[in-house]
C-alpha positions as CSV (number, residue, x, y, z in Angstrom):
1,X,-8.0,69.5,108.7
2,X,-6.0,67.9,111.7
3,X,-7.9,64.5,111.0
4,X,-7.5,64.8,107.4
5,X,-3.5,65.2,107.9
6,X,-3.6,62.3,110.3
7,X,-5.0,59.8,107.8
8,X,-2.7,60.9,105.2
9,X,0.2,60.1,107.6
10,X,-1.1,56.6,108.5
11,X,-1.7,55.8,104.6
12,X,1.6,57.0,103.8
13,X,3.4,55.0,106.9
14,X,1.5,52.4,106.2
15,X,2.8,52.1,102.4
16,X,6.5,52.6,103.5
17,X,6.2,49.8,106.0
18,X,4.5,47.1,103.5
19,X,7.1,48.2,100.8
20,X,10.3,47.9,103.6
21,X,8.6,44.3,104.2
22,X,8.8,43.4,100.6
23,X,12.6,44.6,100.0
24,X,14.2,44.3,103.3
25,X,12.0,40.9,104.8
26,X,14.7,38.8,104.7
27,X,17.1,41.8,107.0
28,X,14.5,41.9,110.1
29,X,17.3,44.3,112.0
30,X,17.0,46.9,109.2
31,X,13.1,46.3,109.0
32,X,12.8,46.7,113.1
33,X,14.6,50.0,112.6
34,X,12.7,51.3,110.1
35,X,9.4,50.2,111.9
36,X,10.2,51.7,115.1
37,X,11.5,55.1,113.5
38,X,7.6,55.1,111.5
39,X,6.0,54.8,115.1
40,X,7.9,57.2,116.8
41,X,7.4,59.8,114.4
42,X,3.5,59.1,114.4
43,X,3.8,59.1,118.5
44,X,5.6,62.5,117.7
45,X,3.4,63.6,115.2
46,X,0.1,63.2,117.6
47,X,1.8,64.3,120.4
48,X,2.5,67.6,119.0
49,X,-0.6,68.1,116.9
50,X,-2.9,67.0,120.0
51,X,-0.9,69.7,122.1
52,X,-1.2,72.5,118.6
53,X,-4.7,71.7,118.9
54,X,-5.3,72.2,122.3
55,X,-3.6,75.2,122.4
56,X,-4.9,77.1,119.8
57,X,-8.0,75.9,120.8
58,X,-9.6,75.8,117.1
């Protein structure tokens, strides 16, 4: 389940990043922005699902 949600998250930030490049290439502040806010929520995103995992232990 965890991995399955984890993939889906990568496919998804993946798309929003390839679309972001295709509008907003030629504005690379806007396009650093929005690239750094995608890899801090995955950080997040593993961070706390690595820690839900460990803690419920499932």
């Amino acid at each position: 389940m965890f991995i399955r949600i984890l993939i889906i998250a990568f496919v998804i930030g993946y798309f929003v990043w390839w679309i972001n490049n295709r509008v907003l290439g030629k504005n690379l502040k806007i396009a650093r922005v929005i690239a750094a806010t995608l890899v801090v929520t995955s950080v997040v995103y593993l961070l706390l699902g690595s820690l839900s995992y460990l803690i419920e232990g499932v």
